[in-house]
BADRENNU-796903 format. One record per residue (C-alpha): chain; residue in three letters; residue number from 0; x, y, z. Coordinates in nm, 2 decimals. Example, Ala and Ser with C-alpha at 12.3 -4.5 7.8 and 13.67 -1.06 7.14 Angstrom:
<pts>
- A_ALA_0_1.23_-0.45_0.78
- A_SER_1_1.37_-0.11_0.71
</pts>
This chain:
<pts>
- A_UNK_0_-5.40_-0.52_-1.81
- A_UNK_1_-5.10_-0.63_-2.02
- A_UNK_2_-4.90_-0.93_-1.89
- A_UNK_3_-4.51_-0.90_-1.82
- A_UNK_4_-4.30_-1.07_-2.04
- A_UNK_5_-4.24_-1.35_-1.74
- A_UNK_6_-4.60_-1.39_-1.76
- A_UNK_7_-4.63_-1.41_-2.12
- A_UNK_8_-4.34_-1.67_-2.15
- A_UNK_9_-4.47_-1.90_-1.88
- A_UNK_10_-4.84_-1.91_-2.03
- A_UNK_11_-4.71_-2.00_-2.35
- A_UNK_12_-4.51_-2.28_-2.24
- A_UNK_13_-4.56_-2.59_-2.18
- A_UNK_14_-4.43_-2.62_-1.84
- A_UNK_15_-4.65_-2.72_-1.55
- A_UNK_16_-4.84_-2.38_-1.37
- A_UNK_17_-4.68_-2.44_-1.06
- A_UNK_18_-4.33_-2.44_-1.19
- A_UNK_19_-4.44_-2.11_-1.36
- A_UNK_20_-4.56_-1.97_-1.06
- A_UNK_21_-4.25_-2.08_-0.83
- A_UNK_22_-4.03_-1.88_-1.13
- A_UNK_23_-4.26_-1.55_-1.10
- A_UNK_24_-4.22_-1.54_-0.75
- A_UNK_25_-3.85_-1.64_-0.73
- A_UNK_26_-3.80_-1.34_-1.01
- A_UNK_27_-4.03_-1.10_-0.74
- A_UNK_28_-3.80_-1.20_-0.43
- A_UNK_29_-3.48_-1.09_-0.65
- A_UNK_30_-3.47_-0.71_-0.51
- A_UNK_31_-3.45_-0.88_-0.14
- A_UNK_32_-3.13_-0.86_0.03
- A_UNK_33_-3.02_-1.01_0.37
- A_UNK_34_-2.77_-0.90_0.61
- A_UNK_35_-2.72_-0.55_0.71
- A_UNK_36_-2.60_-0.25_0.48
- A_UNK_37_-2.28_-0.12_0.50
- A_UNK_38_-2.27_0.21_0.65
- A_UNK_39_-1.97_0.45_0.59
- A_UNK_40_-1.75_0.56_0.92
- A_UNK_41_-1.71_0.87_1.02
- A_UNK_42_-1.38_0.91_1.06
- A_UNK_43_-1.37_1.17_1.41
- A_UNK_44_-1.11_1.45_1.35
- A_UNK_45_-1.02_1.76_1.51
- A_UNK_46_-1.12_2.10_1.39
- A_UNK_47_-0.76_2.27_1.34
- A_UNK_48_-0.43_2.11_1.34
- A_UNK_49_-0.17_2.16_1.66
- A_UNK_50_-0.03_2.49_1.70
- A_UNK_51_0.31_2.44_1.87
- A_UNK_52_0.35_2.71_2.22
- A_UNK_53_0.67_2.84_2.08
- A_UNK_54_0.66_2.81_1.70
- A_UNK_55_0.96_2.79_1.44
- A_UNK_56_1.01_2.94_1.15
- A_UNK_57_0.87_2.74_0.86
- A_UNK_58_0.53_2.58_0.99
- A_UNK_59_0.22_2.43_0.81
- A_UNK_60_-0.06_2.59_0.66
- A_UNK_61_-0.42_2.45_0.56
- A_UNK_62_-0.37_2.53_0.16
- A_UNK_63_-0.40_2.20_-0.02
- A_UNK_64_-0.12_2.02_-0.06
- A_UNK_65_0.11_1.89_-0.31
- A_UNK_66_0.07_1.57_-0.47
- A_UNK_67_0.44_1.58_-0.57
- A_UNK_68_0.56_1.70_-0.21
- A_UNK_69_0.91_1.59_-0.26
- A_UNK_70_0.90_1.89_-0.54
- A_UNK_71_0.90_2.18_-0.25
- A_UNK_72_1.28_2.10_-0.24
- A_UNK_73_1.33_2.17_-0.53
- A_UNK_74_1.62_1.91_-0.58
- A_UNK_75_1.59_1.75_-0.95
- A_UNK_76_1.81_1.49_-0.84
- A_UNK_77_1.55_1.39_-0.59
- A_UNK_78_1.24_1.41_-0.84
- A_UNK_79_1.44_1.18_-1.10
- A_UNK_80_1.53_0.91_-0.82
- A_UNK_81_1.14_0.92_-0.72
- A_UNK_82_1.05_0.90_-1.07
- A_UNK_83_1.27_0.59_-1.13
- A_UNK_84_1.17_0.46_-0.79
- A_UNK_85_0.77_0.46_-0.88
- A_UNK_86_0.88_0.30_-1.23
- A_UNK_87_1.13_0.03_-1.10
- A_UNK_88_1.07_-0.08_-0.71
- A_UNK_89_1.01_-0.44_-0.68
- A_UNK_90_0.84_-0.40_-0.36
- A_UNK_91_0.56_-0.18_-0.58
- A_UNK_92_0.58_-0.45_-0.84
- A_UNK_93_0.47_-0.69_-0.62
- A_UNK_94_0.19_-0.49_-0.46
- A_UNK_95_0.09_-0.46_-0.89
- A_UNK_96_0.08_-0.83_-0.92
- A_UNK_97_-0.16_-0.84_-0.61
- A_UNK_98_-0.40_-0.61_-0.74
- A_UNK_99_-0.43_-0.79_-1.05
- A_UNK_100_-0.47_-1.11_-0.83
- A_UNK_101_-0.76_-0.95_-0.64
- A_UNK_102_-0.92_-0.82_-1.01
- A_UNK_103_-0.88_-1.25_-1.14
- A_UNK_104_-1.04_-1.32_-0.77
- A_UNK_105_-1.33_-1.04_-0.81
- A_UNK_106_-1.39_-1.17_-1.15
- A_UNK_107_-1.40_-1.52_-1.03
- A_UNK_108_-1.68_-1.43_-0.78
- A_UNK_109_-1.87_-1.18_-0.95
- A_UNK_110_-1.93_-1.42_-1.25
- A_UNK_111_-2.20_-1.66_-1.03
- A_UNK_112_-2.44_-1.31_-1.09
- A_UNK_113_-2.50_-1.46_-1.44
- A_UNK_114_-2.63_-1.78_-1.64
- A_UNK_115_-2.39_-2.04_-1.66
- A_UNK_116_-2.41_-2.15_-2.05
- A_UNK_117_-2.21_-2.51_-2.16
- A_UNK_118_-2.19_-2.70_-2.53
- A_UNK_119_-2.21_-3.03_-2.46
- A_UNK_120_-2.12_-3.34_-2.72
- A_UNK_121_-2.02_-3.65_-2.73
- A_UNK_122_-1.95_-4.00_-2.94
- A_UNK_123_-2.01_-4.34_-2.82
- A_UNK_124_-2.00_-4.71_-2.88
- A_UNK_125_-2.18_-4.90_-2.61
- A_UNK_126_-2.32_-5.21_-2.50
- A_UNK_127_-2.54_-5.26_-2.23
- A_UNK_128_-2.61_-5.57_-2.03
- A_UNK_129_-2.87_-5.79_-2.08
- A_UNK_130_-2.92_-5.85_-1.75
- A_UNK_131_-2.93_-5.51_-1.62
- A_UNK_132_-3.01_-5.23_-1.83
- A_UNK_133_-3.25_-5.22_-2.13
- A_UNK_134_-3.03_-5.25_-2.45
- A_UNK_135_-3.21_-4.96_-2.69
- A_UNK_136_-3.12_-5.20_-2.99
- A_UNK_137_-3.40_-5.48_-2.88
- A_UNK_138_-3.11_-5.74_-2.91
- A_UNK_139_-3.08_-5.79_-2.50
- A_UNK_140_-2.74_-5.68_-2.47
- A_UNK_141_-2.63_-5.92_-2.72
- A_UNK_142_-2.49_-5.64_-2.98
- A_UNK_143_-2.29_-5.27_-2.93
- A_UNK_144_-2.47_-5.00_-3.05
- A_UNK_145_-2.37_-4.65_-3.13
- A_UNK_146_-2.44_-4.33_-2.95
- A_UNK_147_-2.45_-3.95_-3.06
- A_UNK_148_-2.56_-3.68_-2.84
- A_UNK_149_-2.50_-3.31_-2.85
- A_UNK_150_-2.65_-3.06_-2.73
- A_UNK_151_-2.69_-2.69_-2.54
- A_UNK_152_-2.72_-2.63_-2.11
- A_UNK_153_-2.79_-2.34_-1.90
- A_UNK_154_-2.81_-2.28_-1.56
- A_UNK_155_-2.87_-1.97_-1.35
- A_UNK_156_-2.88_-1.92_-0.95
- A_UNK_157_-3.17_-1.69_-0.89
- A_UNK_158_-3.03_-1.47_-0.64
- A_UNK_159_-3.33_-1.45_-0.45
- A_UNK_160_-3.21_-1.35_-0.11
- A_UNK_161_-2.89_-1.11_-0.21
- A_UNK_162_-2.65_-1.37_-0.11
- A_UNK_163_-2.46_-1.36_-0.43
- A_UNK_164_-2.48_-1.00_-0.46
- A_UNK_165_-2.31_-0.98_-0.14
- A_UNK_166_-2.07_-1.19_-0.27
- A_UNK_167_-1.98_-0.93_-0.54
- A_UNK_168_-2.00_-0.65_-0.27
- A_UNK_169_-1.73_-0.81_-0.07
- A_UNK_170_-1.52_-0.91_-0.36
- A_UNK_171_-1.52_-0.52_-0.48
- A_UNK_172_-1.42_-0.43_-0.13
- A_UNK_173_-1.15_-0.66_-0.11
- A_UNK_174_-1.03_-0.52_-0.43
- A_UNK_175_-1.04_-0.21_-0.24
- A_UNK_176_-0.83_-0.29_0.03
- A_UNK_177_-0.55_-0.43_-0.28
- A_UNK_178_-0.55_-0.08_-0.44
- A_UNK_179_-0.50_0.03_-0.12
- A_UNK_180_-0.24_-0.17_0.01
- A_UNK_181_-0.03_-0.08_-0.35
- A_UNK_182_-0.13_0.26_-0.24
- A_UNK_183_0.02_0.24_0.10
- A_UNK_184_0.37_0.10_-0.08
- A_UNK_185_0.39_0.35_-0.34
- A_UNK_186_0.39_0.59_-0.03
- A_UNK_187_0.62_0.40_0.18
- A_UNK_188_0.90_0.38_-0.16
- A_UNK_189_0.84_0.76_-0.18
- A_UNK_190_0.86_0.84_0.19
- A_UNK_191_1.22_0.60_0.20
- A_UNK_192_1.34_0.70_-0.12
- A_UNK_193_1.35_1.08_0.02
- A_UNK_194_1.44_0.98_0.36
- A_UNK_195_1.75_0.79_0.24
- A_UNK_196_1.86_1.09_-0.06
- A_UNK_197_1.86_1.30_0.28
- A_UNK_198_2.05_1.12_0.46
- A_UNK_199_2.30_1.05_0.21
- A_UNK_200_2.30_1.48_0.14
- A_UNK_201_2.32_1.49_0.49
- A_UNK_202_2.62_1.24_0.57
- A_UNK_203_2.82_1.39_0.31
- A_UNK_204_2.79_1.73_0.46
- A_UNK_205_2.91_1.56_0.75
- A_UNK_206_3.24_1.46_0.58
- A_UNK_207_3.29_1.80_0.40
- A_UNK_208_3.26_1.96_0.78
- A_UNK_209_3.54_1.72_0.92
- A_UNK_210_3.77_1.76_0.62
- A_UNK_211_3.75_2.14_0.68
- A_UNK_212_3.82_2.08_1.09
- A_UNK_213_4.11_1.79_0.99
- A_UNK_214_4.30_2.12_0.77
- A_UNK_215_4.24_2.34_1.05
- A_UNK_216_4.36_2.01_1.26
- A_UNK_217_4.69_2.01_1.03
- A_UNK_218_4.71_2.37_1.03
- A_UNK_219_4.76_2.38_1.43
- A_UNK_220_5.02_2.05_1.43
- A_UNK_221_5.22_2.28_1.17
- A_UNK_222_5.21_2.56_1.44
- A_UNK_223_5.32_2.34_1.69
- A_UNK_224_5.59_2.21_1.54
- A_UNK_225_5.71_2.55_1.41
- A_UNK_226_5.67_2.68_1.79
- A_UNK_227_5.86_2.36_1.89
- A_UNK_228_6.18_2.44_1.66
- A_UNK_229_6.19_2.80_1.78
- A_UNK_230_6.16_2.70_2.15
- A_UNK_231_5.86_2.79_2.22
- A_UNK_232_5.59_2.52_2.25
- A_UNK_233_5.64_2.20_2.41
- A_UNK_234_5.66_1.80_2.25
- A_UNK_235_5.29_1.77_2.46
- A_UNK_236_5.17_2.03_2.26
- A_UNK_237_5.32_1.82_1.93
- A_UNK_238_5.18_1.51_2.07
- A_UNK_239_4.84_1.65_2.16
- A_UNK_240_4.83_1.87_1.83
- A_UNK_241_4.90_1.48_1.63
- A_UNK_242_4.63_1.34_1.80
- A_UNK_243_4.39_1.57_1.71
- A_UNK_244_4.45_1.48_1.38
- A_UNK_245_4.46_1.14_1.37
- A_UNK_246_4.13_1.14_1.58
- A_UNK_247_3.95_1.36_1.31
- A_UNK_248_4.09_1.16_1.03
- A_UNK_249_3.93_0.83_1.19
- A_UNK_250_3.57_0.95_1.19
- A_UNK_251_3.64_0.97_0.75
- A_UNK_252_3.59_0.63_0.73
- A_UNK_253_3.26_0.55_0.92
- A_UNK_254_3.16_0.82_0.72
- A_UNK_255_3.25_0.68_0.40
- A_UNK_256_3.09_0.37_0.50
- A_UNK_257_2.72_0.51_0.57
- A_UNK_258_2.76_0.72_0.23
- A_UNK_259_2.82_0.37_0.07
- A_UNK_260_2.54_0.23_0.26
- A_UNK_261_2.32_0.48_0.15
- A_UNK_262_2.40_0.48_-0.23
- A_UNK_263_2.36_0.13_-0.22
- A_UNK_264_1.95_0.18_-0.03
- A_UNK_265_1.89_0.38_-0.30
- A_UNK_266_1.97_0.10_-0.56
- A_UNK_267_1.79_-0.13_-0.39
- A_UNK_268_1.50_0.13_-0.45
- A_UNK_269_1.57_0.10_-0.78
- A_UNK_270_1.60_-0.21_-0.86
- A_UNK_271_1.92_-0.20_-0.91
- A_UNK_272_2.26_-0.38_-0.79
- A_UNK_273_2.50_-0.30_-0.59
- A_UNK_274_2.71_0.06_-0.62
- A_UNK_275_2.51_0.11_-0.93
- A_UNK_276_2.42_0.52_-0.85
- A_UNK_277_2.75_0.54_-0.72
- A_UNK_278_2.84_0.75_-1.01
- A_UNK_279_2.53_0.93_-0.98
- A_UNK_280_2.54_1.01_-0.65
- A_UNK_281_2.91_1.00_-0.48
- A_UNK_282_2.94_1.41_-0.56
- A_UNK_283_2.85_1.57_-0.27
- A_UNK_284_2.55_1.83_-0.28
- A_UNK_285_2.39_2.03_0.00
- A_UNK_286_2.08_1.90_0.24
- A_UNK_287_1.74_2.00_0.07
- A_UNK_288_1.58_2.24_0.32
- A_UNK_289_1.18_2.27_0.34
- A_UNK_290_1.06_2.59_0.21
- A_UNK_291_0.91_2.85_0.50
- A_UNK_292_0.55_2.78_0.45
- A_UNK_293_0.42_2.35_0.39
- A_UNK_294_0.07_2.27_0.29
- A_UNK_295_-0.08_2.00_0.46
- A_UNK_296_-0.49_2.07_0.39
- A_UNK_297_-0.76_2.05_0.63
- A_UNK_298_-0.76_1.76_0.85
- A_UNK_299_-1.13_1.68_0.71
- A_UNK_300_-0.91_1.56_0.41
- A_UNK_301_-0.69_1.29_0.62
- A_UNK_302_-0.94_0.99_0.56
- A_UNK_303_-0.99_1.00_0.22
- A_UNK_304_-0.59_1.04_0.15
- A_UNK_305_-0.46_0.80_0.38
- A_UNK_306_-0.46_0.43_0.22
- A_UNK_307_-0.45_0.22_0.58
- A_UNK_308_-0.81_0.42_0.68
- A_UNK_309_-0.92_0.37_0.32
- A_UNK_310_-0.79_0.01_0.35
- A_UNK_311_-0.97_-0.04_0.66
- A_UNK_312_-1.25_0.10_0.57
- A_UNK_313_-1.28_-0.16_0.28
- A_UNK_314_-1.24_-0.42_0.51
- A_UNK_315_-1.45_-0.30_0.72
- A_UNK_316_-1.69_-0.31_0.41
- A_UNK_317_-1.61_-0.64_0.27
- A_UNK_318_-1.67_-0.83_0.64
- A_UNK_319_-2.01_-0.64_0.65
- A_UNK_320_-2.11_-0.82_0.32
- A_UNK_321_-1.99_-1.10_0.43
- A_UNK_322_-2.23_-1.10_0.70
- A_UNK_323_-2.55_-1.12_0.42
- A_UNK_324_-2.36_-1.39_0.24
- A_UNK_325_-2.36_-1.62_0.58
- A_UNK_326_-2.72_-1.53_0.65
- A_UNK_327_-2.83_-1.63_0.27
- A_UNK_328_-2.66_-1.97_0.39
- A_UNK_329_-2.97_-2.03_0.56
- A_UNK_330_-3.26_-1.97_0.30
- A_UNK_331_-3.30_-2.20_0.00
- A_UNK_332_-3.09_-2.22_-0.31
- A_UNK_333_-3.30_-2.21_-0.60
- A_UNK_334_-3.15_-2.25_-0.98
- A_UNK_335_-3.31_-2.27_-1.31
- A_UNK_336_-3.17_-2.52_-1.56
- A_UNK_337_-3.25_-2.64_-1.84
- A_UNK_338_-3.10_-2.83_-2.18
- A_UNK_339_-3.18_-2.89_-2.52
- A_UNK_340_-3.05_-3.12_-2.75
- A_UNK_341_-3.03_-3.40_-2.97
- A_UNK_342_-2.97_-3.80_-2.89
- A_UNK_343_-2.97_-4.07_-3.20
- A_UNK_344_-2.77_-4.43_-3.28
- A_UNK_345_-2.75_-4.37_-3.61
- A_UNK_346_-2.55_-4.08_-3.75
- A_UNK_347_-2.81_-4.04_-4.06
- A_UNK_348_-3.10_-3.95_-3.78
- A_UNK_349_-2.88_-3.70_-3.60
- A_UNK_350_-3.00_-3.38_-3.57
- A_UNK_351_-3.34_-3.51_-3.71
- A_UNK_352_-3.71_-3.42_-3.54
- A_UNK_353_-3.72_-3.72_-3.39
- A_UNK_354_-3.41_-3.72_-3.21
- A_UNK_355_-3.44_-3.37_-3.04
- A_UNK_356_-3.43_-3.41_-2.62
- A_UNK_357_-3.49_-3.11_-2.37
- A_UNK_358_-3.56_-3.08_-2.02
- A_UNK_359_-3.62_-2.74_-1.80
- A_UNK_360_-3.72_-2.65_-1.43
- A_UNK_361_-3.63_-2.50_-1.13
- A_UNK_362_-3.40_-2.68_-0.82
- A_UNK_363_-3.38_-2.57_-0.49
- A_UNK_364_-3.14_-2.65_-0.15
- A_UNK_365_-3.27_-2.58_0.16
- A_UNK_366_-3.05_-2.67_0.44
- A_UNK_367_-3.23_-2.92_0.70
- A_UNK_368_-2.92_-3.01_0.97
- A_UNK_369_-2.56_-2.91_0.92
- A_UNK_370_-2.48_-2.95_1.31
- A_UNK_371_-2.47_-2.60_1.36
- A_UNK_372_-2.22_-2.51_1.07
- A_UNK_373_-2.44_-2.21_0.94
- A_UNK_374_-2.50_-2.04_1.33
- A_UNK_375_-2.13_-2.05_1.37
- A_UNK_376_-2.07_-1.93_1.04
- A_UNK_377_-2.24_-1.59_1.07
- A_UNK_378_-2.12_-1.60_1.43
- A_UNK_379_-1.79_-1.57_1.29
- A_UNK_380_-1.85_-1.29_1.01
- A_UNK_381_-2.02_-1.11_1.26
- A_UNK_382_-1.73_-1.09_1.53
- A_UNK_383_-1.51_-1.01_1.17
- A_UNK_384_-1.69_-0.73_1.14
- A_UNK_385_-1.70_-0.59_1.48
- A_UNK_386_-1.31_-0.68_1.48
- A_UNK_387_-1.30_-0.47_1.12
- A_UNK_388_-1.49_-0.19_1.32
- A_UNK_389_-1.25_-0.15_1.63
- A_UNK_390_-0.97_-0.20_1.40
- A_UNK_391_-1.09_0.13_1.13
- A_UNK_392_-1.08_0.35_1.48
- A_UNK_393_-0.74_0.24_1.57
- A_UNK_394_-0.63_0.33_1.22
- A_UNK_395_-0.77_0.63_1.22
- A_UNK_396_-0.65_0.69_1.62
- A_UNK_397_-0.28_0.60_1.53
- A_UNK_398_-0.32_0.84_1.22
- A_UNK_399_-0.40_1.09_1.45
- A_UNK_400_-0.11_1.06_1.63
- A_UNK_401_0.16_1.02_1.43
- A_UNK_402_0.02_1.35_1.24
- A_UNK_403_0.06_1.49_1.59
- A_UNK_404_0.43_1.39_1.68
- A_UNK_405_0.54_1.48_1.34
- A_UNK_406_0.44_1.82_1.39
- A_UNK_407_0.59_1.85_1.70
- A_UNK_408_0.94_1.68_1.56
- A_UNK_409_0.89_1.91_1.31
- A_UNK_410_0.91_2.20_1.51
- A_UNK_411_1.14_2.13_1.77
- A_UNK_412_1.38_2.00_1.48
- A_UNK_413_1.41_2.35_1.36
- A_UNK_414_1.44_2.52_1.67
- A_UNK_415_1.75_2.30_1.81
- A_UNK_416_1.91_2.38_1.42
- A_UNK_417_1.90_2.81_1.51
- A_UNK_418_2.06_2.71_1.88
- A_UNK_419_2.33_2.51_1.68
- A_UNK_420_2.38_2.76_1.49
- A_UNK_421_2.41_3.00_1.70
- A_UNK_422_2.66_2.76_1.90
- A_UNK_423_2.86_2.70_1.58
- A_UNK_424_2.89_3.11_1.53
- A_UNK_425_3.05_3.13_1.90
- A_UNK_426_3.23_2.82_1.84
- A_UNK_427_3.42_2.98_1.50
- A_UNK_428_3.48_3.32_1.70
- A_UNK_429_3.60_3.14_2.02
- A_UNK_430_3.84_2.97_1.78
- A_UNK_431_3.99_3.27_1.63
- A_UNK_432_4.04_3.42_1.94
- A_UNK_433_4.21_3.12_2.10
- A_UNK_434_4.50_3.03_1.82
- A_UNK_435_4.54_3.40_1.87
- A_UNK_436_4.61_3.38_2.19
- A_UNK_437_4.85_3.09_2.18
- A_UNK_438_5.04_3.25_1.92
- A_UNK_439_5.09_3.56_2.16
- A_UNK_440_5.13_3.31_2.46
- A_UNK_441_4.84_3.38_2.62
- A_UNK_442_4.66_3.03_2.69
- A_UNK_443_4.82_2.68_2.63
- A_UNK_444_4.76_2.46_2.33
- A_UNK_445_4.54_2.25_2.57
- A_UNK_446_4.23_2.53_2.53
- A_UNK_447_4.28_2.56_2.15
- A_UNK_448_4.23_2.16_2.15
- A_UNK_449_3.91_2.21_2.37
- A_UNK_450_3.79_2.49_2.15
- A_UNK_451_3.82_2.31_1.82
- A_UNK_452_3.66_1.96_1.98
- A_UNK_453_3.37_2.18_2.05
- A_UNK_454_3.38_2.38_1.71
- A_UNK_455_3.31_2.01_1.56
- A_UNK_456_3.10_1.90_1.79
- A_UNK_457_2.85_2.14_1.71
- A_UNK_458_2.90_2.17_1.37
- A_UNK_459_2.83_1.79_1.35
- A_UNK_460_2.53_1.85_1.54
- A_UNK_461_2.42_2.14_1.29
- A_UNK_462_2.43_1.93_1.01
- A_UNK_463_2.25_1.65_1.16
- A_UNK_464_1.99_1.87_1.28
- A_UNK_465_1.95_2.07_0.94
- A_UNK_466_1.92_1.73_0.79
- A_UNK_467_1.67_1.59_1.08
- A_UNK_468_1.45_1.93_0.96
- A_UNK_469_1.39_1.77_0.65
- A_UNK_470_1.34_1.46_0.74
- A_UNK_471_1.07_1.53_0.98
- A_UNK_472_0.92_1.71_0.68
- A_UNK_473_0.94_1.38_0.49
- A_UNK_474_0.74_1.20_0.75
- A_UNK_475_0.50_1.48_0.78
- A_UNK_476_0.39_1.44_0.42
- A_UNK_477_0.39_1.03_0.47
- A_UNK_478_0.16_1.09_0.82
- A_UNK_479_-0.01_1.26_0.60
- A_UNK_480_-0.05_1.03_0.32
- A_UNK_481_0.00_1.23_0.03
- A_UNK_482_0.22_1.15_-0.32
- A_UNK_483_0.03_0.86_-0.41
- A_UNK_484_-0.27_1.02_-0.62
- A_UNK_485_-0.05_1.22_-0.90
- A_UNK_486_0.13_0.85_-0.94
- A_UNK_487_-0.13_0.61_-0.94
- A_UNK_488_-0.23_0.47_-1.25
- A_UNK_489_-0.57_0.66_-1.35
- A_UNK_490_-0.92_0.49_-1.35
- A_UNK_491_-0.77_0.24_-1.03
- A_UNK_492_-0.89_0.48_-0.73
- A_UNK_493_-1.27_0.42_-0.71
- A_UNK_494_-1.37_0.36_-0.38
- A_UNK_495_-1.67_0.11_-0.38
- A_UNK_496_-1.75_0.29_-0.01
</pts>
C-alpha cells in the first residue's frame, strides 16, 4: 500500500513518532466541523397577489418587472436625475465605503485559514553577566560579544474542529449583509429621488391651476366693477370679487416655497448645493402618470429582490456561524510551528554549517477554567441567532404588508382621481352657467364666488391625487424592492446563502 505524502514526510524526518502521529491525526480531524449548519429560510408567501373588490384602471400584473421602473414614465428628465443620483449621492457613497470596510474586515479574518510565514533578522552587541547568564565568549561576562541571527518562521493553526472556518463563514455573511445594506440605499436614493421629481411636477401643476382660477378671479373683479359703473352690481360684490383675488394670489407663494424646497431635495440628492437644478428644473412639466398595466412578478420572487430579507437572512447566517466558532472555543488549539535559521558571533561564520539553528513541533491550548466565559459565550451566540431568526420573519412579515397597503393606496389613489375629475367637469360647467346667470341677473355674485371656490377646490384636489397615483406607484416598486440589480456594480451580488 503506498504511503500518503504526510506519511512519507514524517518517516523521513527526524522528528519524534509521537509528534508525527499527533500531526496525522490533527490533519484527519481537519474535515470536522462544530456548531450547527446554516440552513436557508423559507421565506412564507402567498400564492397570488391582492386583488382589490372594485378595481381601477391601471392595476398590476405577474410579468417580470423592470429593473429600471422609473423608465415606465417615460420622463427623460426623471431617468437623467436617477442616473446622476446613483453616480453622485453621498448617502450611497457612504454605504460604498462600508462595503469596502466589510471586504478589509473579511480579509482580515479569512487570512487565519493559512500559514503564517515571517523573516526574521537581527544585529547585536551584547554582554552578559557573569553572575547570571553563561557569557558564550568563556570570558565570564568580562567582555561584549557580537551577535548575528537571521532566519525563516512559520506557523499554521490546524483548524481541526472548523472553528476558523466558521470564522470565514460568518465574515462572508457579514459581507453579505454590507452589500445588502448599499443595496437597500441605492433603493431608498431611487425611491426619494422619484418621489421628490413628482412632487415637484406635481406642485407646479398646482400653481399653473391657481394662476388660471386667479385670471378667471380678475376676470370677475373686472365684471364687477364694470356692473358697478353702469349701476348694476353693488360695492359688496366689488369687495367680495377683490377678495377673491387677493385670497388666490396668497396661496402663490407657499407654493413657490415647496417648489424651492423641492429643487433644492433634489440637489441634495445630488450632491449638489443649494438652488443648483434650479435651472434645470424651475420650468414647469406635467405629473408622470403610470402606464395602464405595472409588472410586479410573482411574489415567489420578493425574497430574493428585497435587500432587508436578503440582509437578514445574512445575519441570520453569520450568528449561525458564529455559534461553531463559540463551540470550537471549547476544544484545544493546536498549531504547527517551526523555524530555521542561522545564529554566529562572528560575521565570517554566518551562514556557515555550523551556525545553522531550527526547531519544529506542534502546540496546543486547551482551556482548563475560564469561570464560565466559554458557556456564556455560546449562550450568547445562540440567543443571537434565535434573535436573527425572529427578526428574518418580521422582515419578511412587514414586507408582506407594506406590499399589501401599497396596493391598496394604489388603487384607491386612482379611483378618488376619476371622482375628482368628474367633480372638476361639473365644477367648470357649474361655472359657466353661474357668470351667465349674473350677467343676466339671475343669482347674485355671492353663488359665482361659491362656485369658483369649489372649481379650485377640486381642481387642487385633482392634481394632488393625479400626483398621489404616481407616487403610490413609486412605493409599490420600492415595497417591492426592485431598481437596484440593473445598477449595482457587477460581480458584487453573490449571496453566500
Amino acid at each position: 500500500m503506498k504511503s500518503s505524502p504526510l506519511v512519507a514526510l514524517w518517516r523521513g524526518s527526524k522528528l519524534p513518532r509521537h509528534t508525527g502521529l499527533l500531526v496525522c491525526v490533527a490533519s484527519a480531524l481537519c474535515a470536522c466541523t462544530v456548531g450547527p449548519d446554516f440552513q436557508r429560510p423559507v421565506a412564507p408567501s402567498p400564492s397570488q397577489w391582492a386583488t382589490p373588490a372594485n378595481a381601477a384602471a391601471s392595476q398590476v400584473v405577474t410579468t417580470d418587472m423592470s429593473e429600471r421602473w422609473w423608465e415606465v414614465f417615460d420622463d427623460p428628465v426623471l431617468s437623467a436625475l436617477t442616473r446622476r443620483a446613483v453616480a453622485d449621492n453621498l448617502d450611497l457613497k457612504l454605504a460604498g465605503s462600508r462595503l469596502q470596510q466589510s471586504r478589509a474586515a473579511r480579509q482580515v479574518i479569512t487570512s487565519a485559514q493559512y500559514p503564517n510565514t515571517a523573516a526574521t533578522g537581527s544585529y547585536g552587541r551584547k554582554r552578559n553577566s557573569g553572575e547570571g547568564l553563561n557569557d558564550p565568549s568563556g570570558h565570564n561576562g568580562d567582555s561584549a560579544f557580537n551577535l548575528w541571527d537571521a532566519g525563516f518562521s512559520a506557523a499554521w493553526e490546524l483548524d481541526v474542529w472548523g472553528r476558523v472556518r466558521r470564522e470565514a463563514e460568518a465574515a462572508d455573511a457579514n459581507l453579505e449583509v454590507a452589500r445588502d445594506d448599499r443595496r437597500g440605499v441605492l433603493l431608498a436614493v431611487l425611491a426619494e429621488t422619484a418621489h421628490d421629481y413628482l412632487q415637484l411636477r406635481g406642485v407646479q401643476s398646482t400653481r399653473a391651476v391657481t394662476e388660471q382660477n386667479l385670471d378667471v378671479a380678475r376676470h370677475s373683479l373686472k365684471l364687477t366693477q364694470l356692473r358697478l359703473a353702469d349701476g348694476v352690481a353693488t360695492d359688496l360684490d366689488v369687495a367680495e370679487a377683490a377678495a377673491q383675488v387677493a385670497a388666490i394670489e396668497a396661496r402663490l407663494p407657499t407654493l413657490q416655497q415647496r417648489q424651492a424646497q423641492l429643487i433644492n431635495a433634489l440637489s441634495l440628492l445630488m450632491g449638489q448645493p443649494p438652488q443648483a437644478l434650479q435651472a434645470e428644473l424651475a420650468a414647469d412639466a406635467p405629473v408622470p402618470q403610470a402606464p395602464r398595466q405595472v409588472a410586479i412578478g410573482l411574489p415567489s420572487q420578493l425574497a430574493e429582490r428585497r435587500p432587508d430579507i436578503r440582509q437578514a437572512e445574512a445575519r441570520l447566517y453569520a450568528a449561525t456561524a458564529s455559534i461553531g466558532v463559540a463551540k470550537g472555543d471549547f476544544y484545544p488549539r493546536i498549531t504547527l510551528s517551526g523555524n530555521l535559521g542561522s545564529q554566529a558571533m562572528q560575521l565570517s561564520d554566518f551562514g556557515s554549517w555550523g551556525s545553522r539553528a531550527f526547531g519544529i513541533g506542534p502546540q496546543f491550548n486547551l482551556p482548563l477554567f475560564d469561570g464560565g466565559r466559554l458557556r456564556g459565550m455560546l449562550q450568547l451566540r445562540e440567543a443571537q441567532q434565535q434573535e436573527a431568526a425572529v427578526a428574518y420573519q418580521q422582515t419578511v412579515l412587514k414586507a408582506w404588508h407594506e406590499i399589501d397597503d401599497q396596493l391598496s393606496a394604489y388603487n384607491a389613489s386612482q379611483l378618488r382621481r376619476d371622482s375628482l375629475a368628474e367633480a372638476v367637469r361639473q365644477n367648470q360647467i357649474a361655472l359657466r352657467t353661474a357668470q351667465q346667470q349674473y350677467v343676466e341677473g339671475v343669482v347674485d355674485f355671492v353663488t359665482v364666488l361659491t362656485v369658483q371656490g369649489a372649481l379650485l377646490a377640486t381642481q387642487e384636489q385633482l392634481v394632488e391625487s393625479a400626483t398621489g397615483v404616481s407616487l403610490a406607484m413609486v412605493g409599490l416598486y420600492k415595497a417591492l424592492g426592485g431598481g437596484w440589480e440593473s445598477v449595482y456594480p457587477a460581480g458584487a451580488t453573490n449571496n453566500p446563502a
